[in-house]
Structure formats: C-alpha cells, structure tokens
PASEBA-1860 file (N, C-alpha, C; in nm, 3 decimals):
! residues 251
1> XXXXXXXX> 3.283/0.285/-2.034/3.150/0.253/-2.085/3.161/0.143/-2.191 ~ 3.082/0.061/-2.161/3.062/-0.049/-2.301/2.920/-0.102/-2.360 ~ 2.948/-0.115/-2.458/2.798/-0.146/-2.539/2.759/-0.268/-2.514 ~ 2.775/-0.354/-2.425/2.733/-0.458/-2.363/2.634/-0.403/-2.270 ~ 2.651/-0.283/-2.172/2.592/-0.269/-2.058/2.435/-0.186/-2.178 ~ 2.431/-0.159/-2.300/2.307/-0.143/-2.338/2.161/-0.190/-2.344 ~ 2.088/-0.184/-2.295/1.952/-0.255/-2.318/1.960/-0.309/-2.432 ~ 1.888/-0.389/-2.492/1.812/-0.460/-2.614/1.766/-0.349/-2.730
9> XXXXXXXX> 1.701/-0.259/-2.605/1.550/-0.193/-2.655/1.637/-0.042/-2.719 ~ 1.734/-0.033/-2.586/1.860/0.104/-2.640/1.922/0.082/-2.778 ~ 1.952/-0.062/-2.785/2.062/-0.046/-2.950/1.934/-0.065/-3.049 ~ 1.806/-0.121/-3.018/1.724/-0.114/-3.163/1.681/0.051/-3.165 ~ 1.668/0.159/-3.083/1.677/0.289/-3.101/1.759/0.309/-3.139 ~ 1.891/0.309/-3.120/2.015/0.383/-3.160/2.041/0.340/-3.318 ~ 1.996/0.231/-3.356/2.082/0.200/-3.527/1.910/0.235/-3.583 ~ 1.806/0.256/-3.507/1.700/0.278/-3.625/1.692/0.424/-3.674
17> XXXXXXXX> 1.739/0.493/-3.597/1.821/0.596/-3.613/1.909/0.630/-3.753 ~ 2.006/0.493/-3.728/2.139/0.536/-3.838/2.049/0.466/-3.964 ~ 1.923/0.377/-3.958/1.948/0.302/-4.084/1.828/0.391/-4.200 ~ 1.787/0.481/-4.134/1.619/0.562/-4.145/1.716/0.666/-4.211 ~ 1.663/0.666/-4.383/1.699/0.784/-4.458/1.666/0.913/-4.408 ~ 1.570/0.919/-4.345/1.471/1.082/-4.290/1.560/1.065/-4.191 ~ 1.690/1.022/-4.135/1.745/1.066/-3.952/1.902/1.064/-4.027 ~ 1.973/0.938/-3.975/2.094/0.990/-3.977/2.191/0.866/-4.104
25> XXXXXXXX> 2.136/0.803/-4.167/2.139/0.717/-4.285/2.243/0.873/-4.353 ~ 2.242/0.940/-4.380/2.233/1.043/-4.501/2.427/1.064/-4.446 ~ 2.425/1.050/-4.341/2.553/1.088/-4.266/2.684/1.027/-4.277 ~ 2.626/0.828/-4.292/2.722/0.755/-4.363/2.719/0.760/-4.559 ~ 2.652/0.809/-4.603/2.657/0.844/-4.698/2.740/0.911/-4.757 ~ 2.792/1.014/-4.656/2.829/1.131/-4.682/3.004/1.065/-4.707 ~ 3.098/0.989/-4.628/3.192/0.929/-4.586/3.208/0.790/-4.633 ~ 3.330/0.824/-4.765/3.325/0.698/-4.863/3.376/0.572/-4.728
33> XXXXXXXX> 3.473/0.602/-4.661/3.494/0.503/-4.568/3.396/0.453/-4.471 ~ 3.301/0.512/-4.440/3.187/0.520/-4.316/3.066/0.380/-4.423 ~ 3.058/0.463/-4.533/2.899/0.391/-4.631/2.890/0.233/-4.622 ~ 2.984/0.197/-4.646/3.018/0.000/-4.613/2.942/-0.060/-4.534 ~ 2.978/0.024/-4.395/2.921/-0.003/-4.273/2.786/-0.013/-4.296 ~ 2.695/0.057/-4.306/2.544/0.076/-4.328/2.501/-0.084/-4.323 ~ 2.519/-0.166/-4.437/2.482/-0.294/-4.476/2.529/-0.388/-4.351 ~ 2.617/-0.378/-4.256/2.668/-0.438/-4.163/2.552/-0.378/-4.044
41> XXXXXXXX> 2.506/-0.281/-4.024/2.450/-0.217/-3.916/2.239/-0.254/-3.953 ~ 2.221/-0.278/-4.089/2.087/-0.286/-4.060/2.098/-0.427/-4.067 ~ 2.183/-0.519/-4.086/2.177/-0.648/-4.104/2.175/-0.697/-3.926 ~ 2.226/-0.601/-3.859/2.263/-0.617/-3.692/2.130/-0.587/-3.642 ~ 2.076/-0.472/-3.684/1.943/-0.446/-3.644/1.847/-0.490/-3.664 ~ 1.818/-0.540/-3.817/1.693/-0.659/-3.835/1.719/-0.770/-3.711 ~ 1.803/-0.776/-3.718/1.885/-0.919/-3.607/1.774/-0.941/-3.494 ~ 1.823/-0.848/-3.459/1.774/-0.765/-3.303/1.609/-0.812/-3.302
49> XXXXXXXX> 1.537/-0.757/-3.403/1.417/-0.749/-3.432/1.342/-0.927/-3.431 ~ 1.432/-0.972/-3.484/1.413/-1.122/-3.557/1.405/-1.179/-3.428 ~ 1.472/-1.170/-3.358/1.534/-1.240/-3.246/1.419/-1.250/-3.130 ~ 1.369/-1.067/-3.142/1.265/-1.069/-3.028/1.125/-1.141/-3.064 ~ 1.157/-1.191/-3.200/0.980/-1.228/-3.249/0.995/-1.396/-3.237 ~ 1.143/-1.400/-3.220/1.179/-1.580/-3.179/1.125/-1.586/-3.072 ~ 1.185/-1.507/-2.957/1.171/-1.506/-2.821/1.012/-1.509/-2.749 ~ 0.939/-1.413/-2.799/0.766/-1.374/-2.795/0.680/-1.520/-2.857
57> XXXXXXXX> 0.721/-1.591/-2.965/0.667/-1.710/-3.033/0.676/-1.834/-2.938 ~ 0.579/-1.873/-2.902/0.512/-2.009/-2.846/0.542/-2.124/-2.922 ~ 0.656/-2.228/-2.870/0.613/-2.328/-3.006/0.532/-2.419/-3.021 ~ 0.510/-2.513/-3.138/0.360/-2.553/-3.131/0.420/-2.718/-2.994 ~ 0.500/-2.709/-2.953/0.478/-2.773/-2.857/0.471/-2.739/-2.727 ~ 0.531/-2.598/-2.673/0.498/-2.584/-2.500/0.306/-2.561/-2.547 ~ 0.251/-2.481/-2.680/0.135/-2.466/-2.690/0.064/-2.577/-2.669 ~ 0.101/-2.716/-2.673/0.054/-2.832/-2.692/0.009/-2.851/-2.510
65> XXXXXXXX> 0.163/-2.818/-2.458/0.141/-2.831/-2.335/0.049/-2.727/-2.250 ~ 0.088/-2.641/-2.277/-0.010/-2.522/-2.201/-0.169/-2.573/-2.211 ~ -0.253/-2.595/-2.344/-0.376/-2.601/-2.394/-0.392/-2.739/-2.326 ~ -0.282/-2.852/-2.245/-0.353/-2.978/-2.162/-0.350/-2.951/-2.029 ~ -0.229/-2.840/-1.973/-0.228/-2.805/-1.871/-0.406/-2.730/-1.798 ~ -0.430/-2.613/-1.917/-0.530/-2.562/-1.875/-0.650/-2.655/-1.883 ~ -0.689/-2.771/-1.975/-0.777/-2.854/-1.944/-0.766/-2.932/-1.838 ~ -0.680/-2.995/-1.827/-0.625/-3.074/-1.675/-0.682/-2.968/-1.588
73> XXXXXXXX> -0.637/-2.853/-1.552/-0.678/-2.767/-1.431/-0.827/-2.805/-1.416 ~ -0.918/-2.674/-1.508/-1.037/-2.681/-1.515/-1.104/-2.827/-1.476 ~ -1.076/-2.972/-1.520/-1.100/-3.078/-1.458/-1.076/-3.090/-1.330 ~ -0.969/-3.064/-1.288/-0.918/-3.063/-1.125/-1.013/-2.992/-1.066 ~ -1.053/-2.857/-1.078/-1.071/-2.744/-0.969/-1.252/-2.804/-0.994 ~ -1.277/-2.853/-1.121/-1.427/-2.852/-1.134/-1.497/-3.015/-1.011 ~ -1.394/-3.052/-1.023/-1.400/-3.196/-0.906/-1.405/-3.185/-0.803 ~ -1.317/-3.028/-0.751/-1.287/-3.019/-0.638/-1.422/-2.907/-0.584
81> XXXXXXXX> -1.472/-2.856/-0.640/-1.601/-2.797/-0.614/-1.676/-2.899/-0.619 ~ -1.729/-2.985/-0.693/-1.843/-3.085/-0.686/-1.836/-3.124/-0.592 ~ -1.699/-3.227/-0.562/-1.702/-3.293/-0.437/-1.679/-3.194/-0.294 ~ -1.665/-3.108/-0.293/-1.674/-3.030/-0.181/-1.837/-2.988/-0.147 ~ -1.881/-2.908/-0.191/-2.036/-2.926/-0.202/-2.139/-2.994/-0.167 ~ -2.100/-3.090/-0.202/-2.167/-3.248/-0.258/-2.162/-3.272/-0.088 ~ -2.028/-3.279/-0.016/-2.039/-3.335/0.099/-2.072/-3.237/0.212 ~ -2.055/-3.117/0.176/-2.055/-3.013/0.249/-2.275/-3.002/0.258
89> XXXXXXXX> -2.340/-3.013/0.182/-2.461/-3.086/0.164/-2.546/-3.120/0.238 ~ -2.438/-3.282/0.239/-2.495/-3.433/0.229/-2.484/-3.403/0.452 ~ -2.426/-3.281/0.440/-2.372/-3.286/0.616/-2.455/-3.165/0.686 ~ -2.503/-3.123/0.567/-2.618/-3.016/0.611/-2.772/-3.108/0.567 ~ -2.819/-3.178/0.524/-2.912/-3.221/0.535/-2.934/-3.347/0.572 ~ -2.843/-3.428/0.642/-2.916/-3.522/0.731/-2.905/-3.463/0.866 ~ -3.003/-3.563/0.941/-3.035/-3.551/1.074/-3.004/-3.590/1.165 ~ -2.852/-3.679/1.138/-2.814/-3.766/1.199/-2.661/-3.706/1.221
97> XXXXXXXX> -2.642/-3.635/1.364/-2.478/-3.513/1.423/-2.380/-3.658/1.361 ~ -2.416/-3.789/1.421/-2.307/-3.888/1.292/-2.243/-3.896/1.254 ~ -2.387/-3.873/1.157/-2.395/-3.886/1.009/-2.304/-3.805/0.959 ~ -2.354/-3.671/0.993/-2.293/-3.549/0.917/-2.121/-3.515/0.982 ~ -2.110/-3.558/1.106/-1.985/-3.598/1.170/-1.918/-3.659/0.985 ~ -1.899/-3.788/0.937/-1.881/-3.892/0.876/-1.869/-3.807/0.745 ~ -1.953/-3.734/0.685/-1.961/-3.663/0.580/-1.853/-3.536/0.601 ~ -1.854/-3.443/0.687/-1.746/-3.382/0.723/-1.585/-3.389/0.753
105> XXXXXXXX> -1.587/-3.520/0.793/-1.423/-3.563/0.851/-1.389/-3.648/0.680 ~ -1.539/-3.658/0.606/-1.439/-3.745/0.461/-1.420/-3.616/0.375 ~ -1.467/-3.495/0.396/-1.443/-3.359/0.330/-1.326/-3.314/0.357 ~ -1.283/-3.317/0.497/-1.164/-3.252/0.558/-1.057/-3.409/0.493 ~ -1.084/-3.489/0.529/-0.966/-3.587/0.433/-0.907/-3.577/0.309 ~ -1.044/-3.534/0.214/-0.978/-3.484/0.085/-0.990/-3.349/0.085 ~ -0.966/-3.243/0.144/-0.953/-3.098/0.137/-0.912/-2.997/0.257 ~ -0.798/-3.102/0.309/-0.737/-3.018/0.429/-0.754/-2.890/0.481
113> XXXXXXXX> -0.750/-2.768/0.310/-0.724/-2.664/0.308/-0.861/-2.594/0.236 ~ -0.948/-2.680/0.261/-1.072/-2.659/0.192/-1.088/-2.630/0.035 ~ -1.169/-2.528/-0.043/-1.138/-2.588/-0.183/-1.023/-2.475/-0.227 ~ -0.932/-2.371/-0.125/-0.835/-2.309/-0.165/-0.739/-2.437/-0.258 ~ -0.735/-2.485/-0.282/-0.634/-2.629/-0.373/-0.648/-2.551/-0.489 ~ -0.798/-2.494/-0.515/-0.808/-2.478/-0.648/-0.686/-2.343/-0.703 ~ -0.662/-2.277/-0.610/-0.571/-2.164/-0.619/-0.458/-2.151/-0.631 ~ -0.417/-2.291/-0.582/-0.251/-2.272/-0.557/-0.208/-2.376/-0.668
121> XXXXXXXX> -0.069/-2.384/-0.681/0.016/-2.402/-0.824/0.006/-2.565/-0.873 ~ 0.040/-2.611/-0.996/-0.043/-2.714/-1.043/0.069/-2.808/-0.943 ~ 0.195/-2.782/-0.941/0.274/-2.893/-0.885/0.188/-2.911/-0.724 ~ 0.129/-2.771/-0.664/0.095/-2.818/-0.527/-0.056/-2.919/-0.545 ~ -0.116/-2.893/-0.627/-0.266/-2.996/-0.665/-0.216/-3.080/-0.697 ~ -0.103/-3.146/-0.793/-0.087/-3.252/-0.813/0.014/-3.354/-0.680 ~ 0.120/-3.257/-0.579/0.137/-3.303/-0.498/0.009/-3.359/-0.348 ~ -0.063/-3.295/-0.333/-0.235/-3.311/-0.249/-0.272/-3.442/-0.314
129> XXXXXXXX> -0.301/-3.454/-0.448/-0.307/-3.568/-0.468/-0.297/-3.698/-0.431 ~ -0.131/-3.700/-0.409/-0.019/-3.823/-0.372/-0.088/-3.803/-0.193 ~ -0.107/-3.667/-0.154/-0.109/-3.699/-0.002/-0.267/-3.748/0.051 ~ -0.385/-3.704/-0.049/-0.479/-3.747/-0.001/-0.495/-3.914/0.009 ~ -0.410/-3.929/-0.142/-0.454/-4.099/-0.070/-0.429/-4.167/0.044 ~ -0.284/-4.127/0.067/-0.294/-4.117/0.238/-0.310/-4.116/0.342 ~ -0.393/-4.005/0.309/-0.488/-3.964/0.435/-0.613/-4.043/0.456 ~ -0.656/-4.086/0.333/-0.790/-4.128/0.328/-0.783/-4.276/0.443
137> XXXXXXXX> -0.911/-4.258/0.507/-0.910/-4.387/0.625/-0.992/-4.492/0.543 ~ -1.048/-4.640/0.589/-1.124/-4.708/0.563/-1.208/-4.702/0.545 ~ -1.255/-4.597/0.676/-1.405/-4.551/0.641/-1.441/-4.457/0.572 ~ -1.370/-4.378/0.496/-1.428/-4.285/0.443/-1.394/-4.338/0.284 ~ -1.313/-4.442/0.286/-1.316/-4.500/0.126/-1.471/-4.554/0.132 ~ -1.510/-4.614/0.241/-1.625/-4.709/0.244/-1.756/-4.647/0.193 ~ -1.712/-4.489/0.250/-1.818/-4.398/0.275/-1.819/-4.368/0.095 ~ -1.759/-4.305/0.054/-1.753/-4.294/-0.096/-1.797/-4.383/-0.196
145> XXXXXXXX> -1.759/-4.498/-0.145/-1.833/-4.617/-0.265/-1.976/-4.593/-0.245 ~ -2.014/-4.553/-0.109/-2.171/-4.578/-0.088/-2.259/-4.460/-0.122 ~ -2.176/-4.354/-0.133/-2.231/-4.252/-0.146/-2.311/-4.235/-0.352 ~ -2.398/-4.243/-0.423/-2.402/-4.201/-0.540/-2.478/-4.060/-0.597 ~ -2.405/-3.988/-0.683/-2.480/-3.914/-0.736/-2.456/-3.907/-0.895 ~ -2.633/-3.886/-0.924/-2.664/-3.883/-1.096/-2.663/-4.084/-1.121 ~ -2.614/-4.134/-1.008/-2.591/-4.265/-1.063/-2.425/-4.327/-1.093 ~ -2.383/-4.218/-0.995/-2.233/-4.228/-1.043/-2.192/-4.220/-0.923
153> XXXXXXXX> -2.123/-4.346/-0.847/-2.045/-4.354/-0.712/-1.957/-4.221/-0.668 ~ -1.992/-4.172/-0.575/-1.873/-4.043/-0.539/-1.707/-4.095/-0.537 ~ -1.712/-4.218/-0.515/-1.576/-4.227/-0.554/-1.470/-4.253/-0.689 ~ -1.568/-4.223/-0.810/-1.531/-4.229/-0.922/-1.522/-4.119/-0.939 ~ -1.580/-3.951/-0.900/-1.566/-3.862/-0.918/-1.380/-3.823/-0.839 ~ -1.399/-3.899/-0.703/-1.293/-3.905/-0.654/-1.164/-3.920/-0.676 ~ -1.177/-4.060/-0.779/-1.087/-4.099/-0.886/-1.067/-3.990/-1.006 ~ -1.135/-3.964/-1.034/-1.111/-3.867/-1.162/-1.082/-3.751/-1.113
161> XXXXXXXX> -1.062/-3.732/-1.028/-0.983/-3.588/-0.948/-0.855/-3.607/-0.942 ~ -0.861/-3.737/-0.879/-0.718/-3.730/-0.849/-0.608/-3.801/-0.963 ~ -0.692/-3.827/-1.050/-0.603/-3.827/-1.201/-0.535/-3.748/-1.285 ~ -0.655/-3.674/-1.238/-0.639/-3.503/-1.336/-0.544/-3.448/-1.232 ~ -0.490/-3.464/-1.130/-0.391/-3.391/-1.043/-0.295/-3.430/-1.090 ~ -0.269/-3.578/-1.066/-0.166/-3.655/-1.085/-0.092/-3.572/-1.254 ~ -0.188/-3.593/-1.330/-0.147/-3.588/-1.514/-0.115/-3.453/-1.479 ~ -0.187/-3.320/-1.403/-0.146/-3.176/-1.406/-0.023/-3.177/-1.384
169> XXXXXXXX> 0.052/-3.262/-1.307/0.196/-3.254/-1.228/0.302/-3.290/-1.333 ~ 0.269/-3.431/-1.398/0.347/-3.486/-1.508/0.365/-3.327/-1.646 ~ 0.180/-3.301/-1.677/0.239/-3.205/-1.773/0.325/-3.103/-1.711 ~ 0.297/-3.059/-1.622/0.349/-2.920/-1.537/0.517/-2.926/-1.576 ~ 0.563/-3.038/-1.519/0.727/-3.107/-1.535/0.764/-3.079/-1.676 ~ 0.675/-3.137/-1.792/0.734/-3.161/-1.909/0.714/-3.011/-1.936 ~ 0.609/-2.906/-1.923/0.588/-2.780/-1.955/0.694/-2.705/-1.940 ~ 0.760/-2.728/-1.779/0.870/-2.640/-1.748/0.989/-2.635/-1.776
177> XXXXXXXX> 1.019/-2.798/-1.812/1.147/-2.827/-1.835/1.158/-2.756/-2.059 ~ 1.069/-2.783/-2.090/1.058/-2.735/-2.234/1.015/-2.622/-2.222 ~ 0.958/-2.509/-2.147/1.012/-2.368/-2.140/1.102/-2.336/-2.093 ~ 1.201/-2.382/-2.017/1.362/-2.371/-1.999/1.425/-2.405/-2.098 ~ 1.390/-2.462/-2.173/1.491/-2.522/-2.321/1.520/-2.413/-2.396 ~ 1.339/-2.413/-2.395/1.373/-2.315/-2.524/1.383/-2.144/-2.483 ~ 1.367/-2.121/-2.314/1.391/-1.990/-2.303/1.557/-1.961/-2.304 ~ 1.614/-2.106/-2.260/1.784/-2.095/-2.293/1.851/-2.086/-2.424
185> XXXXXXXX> 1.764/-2.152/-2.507/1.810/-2.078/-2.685/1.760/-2.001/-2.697 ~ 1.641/-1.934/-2.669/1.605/-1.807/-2.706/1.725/-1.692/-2.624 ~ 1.787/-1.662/-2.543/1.868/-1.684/-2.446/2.044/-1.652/-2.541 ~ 2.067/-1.767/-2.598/2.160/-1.778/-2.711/2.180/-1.673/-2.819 ~ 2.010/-1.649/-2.871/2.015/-1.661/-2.973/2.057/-1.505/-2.980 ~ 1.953/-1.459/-2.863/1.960/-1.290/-2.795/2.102/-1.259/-2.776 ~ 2.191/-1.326/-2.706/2.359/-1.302/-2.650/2.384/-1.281/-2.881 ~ 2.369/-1.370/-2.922/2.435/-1.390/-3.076/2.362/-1.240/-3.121
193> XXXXXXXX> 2.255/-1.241/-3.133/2.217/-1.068/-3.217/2.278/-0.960/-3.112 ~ 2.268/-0.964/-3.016/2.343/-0.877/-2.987/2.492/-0.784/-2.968 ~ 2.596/-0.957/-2.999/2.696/-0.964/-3.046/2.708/-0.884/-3.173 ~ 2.650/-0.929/-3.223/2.641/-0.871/-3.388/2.621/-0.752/-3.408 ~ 2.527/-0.697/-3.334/2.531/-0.565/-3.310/2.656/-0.484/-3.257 ~ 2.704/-0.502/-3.153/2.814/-0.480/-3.130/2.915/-0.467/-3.191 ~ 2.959/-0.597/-3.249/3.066/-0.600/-3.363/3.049/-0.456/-3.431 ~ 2.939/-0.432/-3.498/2.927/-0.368/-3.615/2.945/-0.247/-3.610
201> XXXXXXXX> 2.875/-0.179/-3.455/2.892/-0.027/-3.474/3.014/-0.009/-3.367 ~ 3.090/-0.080/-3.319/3.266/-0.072/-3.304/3.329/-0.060/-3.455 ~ 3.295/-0.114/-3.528/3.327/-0.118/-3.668/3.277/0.013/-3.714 ~ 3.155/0.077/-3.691/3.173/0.253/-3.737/3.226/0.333/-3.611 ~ 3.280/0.295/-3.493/3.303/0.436/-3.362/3.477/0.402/-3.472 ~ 3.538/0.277/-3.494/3.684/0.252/-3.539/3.691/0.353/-3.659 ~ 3.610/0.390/-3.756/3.586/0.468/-3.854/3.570/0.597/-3.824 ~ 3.451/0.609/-3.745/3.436/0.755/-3.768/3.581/0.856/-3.651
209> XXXXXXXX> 3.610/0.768/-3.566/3.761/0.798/-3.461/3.852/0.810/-3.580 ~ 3.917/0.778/-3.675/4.007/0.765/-3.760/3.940/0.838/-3.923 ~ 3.863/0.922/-3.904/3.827/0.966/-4.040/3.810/1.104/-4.026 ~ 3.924/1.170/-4.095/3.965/1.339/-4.009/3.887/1.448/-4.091 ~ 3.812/1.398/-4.143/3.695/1.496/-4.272/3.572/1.496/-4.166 ~ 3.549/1.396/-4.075/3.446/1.398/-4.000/3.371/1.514/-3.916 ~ 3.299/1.575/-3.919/3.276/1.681/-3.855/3.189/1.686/-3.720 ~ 3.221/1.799/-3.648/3.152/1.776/-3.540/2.982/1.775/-3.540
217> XXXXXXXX> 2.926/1.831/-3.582/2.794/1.831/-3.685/2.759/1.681/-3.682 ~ 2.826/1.605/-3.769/2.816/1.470/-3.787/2.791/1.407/-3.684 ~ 2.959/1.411/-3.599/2.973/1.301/-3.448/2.845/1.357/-3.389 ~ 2.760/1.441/-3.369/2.686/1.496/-3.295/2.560/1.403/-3.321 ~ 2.515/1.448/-3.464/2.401/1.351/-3.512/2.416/1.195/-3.476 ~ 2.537/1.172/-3.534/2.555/1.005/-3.528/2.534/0.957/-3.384 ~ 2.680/1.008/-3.330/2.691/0.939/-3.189/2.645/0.985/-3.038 ~ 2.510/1.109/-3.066/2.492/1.148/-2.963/2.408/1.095/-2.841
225> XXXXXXXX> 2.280/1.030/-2.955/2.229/0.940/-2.869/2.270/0.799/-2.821 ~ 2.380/0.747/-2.874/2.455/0.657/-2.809/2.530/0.689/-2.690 ~ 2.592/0.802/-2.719/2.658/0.838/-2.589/2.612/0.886/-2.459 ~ 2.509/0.920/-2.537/2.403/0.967/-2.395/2.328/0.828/-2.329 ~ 2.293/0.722/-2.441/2.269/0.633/-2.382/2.356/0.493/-2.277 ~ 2.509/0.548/-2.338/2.588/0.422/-2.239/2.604/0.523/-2.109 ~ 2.589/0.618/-2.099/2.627/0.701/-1.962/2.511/0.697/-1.866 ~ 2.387/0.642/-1.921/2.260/0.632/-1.866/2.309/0.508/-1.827
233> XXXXXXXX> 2.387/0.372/-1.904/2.349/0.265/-1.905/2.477/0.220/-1.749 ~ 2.585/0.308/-1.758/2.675/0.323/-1.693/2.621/0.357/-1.544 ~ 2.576/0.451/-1.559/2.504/0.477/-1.457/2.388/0.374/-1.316 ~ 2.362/0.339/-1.430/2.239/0.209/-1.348/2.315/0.045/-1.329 ~ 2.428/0.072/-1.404/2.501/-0.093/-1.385/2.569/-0.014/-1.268 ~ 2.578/0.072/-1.225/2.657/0.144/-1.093/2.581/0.116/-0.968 ~ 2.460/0.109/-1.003/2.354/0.122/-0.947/2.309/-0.004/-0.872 ~ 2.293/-0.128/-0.977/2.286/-0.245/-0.974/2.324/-0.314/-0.952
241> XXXXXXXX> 2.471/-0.327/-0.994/2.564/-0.412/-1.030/2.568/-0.510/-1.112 ~ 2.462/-0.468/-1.266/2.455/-0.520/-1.361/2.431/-0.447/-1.465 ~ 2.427/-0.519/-1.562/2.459/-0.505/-1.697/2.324/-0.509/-1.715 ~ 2.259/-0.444/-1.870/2.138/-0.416/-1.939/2.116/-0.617/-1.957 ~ 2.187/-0.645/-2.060/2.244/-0.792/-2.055/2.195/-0.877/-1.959 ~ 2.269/-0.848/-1.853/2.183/-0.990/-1.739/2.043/-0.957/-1.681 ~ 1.993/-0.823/-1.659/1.921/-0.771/-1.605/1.783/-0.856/-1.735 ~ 1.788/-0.839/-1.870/1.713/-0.904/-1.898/1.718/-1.058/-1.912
249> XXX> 1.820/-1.083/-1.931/1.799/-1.260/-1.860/1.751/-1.274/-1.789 ~ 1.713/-1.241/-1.656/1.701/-1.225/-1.528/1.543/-1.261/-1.581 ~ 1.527/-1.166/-1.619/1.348/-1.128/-1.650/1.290/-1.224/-1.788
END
C-alpha cells in the first residue's frame, strides 16, 4: 500500500483529523518525539487546501476569454436564426415556385444542417464558416446583395455571421490552449502539495513505528483511518489500474 494511491479528498480527511484539538491533535502531544511533527503535517494540509482554491480560480485571463467566447456565440447563433427565418419567409411568401426555389437553395447554402450549427461546438461554427464561403454560388451572393431588411442588405448580416464564427474559432484556440497551461500548473502544483503531504506523515508512520511508549489505543486513533483508507485505495487501483493520483488528472 502507498500513500500515493490516496485521493486528494482522503489525505485532507485523514490529517484534519490529526490537526483538530477535539480528534486526534491531543495524541501527538502526548509523545515528545511525535509533537514536532504536528507543524510539518498542518503546514501539508493547509497545502492541500491552498492548492484546491488555485485549481477552482479562473484567471482574469481565460475569464477574459470565456466572457468573448460567450459574446461571439450569442452573435453567431443570433445571425443564424435571423438569417434562417428571414429566408425561410421570404420562400413562404412569394408566389413565384422560382422564386422561393432561389430563396431556399441560398438557405440550404448557408445552413446545410439547418440552424442545428447553433448547437454544436464553437470550433465546428467557426469551421462552417470557412466552408460556407465555398459553397456559396454566384447566384446566391447576387441574391443577398439584393435582398434588404430594416434597410440593411442581407448580405451584411451574412458578413457579420461569418465573422463572429471566424473570431469564435480564433478565441476558442487561444481559450484552450490557456486552459491547458494553466490546468498543467495547476496539475504541478497538486503533484507538489501532495508530495508534501506525503513526506510528512512518513515522517510520523517513521516515529510512531520506532517509539515503544506508543500504545495501541493511540496507533488505533491515529492510524486507523488511514489504514482503512489505503486498503480501500488499494483496492480500487486493483480495480482500475490506477492510482487516486492519475485518476484525478484524468478528470
């Protein structure tokens, strides 16, 4: 068994335990060789604590990114309803099979998949983008300049759709690559407190193994819920074929 294969969540139970005067604090007290330790073990455990409030904290730059990402969207999806609508419409109220032919095949040009775009992930709206221009024929650019509503060419709405795709994709990139940054130091920082933890209460099992005043009473209080917890932890890396450790990297 090793205190590596512990959860996160297992060693901030197990030392809040030892560091809490009302639990088992009173125990290294008791053991002039054991008491030292204490200051080594809540300094491991604040650790722990510190670490997870690094990890949970947004910094003010993916926030920067997130708060343009979600405006970018809302612009995208709000374009992509207008102009869907708009032509879906313009093909129900003329009178001319055409006409509305012409209005339909420039709908299906920019909305293959109809306005589901709005649903799926910003890299796939901002890739649709790159492909509608594409797709788009002569005539249905032609058709767009001619088309106006409010006083505003449908193909400026057109344009401004497919800007806001384009920019969703660019932020999307910079978003992800700077939540990988910093989920890999956060990442670091988690492997380092947890180290520390480690270190420390090997530094009381080395003590209380070698301290012959120790009583069973004691080992019981101290190390019971540890021991019960690496045999749990033993158990499920059996299970898995991992460690508490990677299992939350993972996640």
């Amino acid at each position: 068994m090793a205190l590596r294969d512990l959860s996160t969540a297992s060693m901030v139970s197990i030392t809040q335990a030892w560091v809490d005067p009302e639990r088992e604090r009173p125990v290294f007290a008791r053991y002039p060789r054991l008491s030292p330790w204490i200051a080594d073990i809540e300094t491991a455990h604040s650790g722990l604590h510190e670490v997870q409030e690094t990890i949970c904290k947004t910094s003010p730059e993916l926030a920067e990114l997130n708060e343009r990402a979600a405006f970018l969207d809302a612009e995208h999806d709000r374009k992509v309803r207008g102009l869907y609508d708009v032509l879906t419409g313009l093909a129900s109220l003329t009178d001319s099979p055409g006409e509305a032919e012409r209005f339909l095949t420039l709908r299906s040009e920019l909305f293959p998949s109809g306005r589901s775009i709005v649903r799926r992930s910003y890299l796939d709206q901002a890739g649709e983008a790159s492909l509608t221009e594409s797709r788009l024929c002569d005539g249905s650019r032609e058709l767009l300049r001619g088309i106006v509503v409010n006083g505003t060419p449908l193909v400026k709405h057109v344009e401004d759709w497919l800007r806001a795709a384009r920019e969703l994709g660019e932020v999307e990139a910079a978003r992800t690559q700077r939540a990988q940054e910093e989920k890999a130091r956060s990442m670091v920082s988690l492997g380092k407190a947890r180290q520390a933890w480690i270190d420390a209460v090997k530094s009381v099992l080395y003590v209380v193994e070698r301290e012959p005043s120790f009583t069973d009473e004691d080992r019981r209080r101290l190390l019971g819920q540890l021991e019960a917890a690496l045999a749990k932890a033993e158990a499920k890396k059996r299970a898995n074929g991992k460690n508490a450790a990677e299992v939350e990297v993972e996640a």
